[in-house]
C-alpha positions as CSV (number, residue, x, y, z in Angstrom):
1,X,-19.5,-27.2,-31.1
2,X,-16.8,-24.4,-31.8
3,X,-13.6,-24.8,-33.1
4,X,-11.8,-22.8,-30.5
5,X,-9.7,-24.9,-28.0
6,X,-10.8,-24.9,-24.6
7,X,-9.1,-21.8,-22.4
8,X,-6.5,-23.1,-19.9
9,X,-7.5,-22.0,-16.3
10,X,-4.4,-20.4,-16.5
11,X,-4.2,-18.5,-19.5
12,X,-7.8,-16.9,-18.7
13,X,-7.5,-13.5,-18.0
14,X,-9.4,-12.0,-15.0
15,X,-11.9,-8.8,-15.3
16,X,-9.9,-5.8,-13.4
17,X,-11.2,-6.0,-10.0
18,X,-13.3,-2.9,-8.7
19,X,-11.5,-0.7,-6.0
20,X,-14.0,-2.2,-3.2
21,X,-13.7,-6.0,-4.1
22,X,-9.9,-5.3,-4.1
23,X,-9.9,-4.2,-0.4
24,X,-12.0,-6.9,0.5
25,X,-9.9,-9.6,-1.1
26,X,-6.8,-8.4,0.2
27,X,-7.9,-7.2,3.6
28,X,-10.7,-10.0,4.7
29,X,-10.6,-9.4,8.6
30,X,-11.8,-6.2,7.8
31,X,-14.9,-7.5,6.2
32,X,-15.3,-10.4,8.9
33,X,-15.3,-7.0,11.2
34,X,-18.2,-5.3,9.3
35,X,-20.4,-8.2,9.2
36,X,-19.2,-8.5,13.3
37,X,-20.0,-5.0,14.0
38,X,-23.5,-5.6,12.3
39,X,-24.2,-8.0,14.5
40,X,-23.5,-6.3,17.9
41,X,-25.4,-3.2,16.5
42,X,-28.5,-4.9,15.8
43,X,-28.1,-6.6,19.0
44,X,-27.8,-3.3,21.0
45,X,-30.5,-2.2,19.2
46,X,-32.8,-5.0,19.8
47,X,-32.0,-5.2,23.9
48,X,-30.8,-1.3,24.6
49,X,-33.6,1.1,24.2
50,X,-31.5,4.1,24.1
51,X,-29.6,2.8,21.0
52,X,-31.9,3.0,17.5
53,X,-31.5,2.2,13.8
54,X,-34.7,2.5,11.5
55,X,-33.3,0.0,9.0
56,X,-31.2,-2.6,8.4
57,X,-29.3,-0.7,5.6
58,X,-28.5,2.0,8.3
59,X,-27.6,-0.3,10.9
60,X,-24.8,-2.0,7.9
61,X,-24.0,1.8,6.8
62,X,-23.6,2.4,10.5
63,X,-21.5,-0.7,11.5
64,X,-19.2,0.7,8.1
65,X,-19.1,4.0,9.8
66,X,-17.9,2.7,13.3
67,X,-15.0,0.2,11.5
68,X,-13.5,3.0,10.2
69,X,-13.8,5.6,13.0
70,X,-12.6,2.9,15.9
71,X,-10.0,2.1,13.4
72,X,-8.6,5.2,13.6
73,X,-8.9,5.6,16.9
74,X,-7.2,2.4,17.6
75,X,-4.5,3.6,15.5
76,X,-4.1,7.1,18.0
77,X,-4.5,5.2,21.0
78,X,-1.2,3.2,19.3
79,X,0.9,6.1,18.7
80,X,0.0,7.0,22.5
81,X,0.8,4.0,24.0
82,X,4.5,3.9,22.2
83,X,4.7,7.7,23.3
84,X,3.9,6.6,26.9
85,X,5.9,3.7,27.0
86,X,8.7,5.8,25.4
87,X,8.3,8.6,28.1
88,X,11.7,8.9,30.0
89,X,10.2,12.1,31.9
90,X,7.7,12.3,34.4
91,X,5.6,15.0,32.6
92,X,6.0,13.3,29.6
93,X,4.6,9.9,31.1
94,X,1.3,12.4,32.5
95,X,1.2,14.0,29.3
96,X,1.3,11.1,27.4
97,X,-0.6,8.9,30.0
98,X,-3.7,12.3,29.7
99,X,-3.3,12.2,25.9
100,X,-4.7,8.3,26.0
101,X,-7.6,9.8,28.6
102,X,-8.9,12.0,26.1
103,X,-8.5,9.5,23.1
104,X,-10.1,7.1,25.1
105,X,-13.1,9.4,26.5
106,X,-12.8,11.5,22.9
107,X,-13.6,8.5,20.8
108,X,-17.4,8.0,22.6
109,X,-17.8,11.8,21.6
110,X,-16.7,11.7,18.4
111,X,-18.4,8.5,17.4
112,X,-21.6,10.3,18.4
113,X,-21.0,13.2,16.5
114,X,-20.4,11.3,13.5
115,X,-23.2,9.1,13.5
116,X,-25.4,12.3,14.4
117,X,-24.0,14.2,11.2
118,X,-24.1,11.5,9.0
119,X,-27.0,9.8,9.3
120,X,-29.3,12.1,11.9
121,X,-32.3,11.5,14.0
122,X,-32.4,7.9,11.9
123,X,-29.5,6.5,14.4
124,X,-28.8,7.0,17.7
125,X,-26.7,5.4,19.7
126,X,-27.7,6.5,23.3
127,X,-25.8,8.9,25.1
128,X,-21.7,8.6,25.9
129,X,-22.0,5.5,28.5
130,X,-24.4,3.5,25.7
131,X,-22.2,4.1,22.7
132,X,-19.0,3.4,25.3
133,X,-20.2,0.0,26.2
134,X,-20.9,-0.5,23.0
135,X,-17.5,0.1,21.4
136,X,-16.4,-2.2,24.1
137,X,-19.0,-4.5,23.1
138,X,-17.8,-4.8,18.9
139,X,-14.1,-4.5,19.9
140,X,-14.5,-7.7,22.0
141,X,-16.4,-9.7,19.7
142,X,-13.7,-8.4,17.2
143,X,-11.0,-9.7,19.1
144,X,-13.3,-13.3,19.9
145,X,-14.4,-13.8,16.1
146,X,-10.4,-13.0,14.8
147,X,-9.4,-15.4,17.6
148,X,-11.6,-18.2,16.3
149,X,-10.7,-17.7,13.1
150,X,-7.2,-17.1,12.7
151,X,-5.7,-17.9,16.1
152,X,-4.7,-14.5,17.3
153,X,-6.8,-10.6,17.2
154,X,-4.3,-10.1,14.7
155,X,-4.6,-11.8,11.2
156,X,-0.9,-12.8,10.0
């Protein structure tokens, strides 16, 4: 036995959160997305030949990797819808409508020369039509898992 009071739940202080756990708190569809993207990674992996990840750390590393690069291309392809809905022109609708073809088709090759640079001959996700169907693939069961979970793709 002590002699000092029991602390009130409230007037605890709480640790400072690390920069990661912080994200995580605040953004959890992001993480639900991760552990998604996991998932259909080792699935491709087990049932597509083409598509290979020596380890299961890679395979998390990698599904890391491909949140934040189809994040940001989801965020292009954005900015080039509003510019083609926007269009008032028809060379700006063509322009705009050819700028979303080369996101689109871009995307593959730039997800495949990221995962080649970062993590080498230890990953490979196929060539462009494997690594396509598999981007459709995790941004499908992203949409389906935020759909069960919070009613929409969009948590809100």
């Amino acid at each position: 036995m002590t002699d000092r009071p029991e602390p009130d739940a409230e007037s605890e202080t709480r640790p400072p959160r690390g920069r990661l756990r912080a994200w995580a708190v605040a953004r959890p569809a992001d993480v639900i997305d991760v552990f998604v993207y996991v998932i259909v990674l080792n699935l491709a992996v087990q049932y597509l030949p083409a598509v290979i990840s020596e380890t299961f750390t890679l395979s998390l590393l990698t599904a890391a990797l491909l949140k934040v690069t189809l994040e940001v291309v989801l965020l292009l392809k954005a900015a080039v819808l509003a510019r083609l809905r926007g269009a008032a022109t028809r060379w700006a609708k063509t322009t705009a409508a050819l700028m979303l073809w080369v996101v689109a088709a871009g995307s593959k090759l730039v997800v495949l020369w990221l995962v080649d640079i970062v993590f080498g001959g230890a990953v490979s996700l196929g060539g462009f039509i494997p690594v396509t169907l598999l981007v459709i693939a995790l941004l499908v069961s992203r949409a389906a898992v935020r759909r069960l979970l919070y009613g929409t793709t969009v948590p809100g």
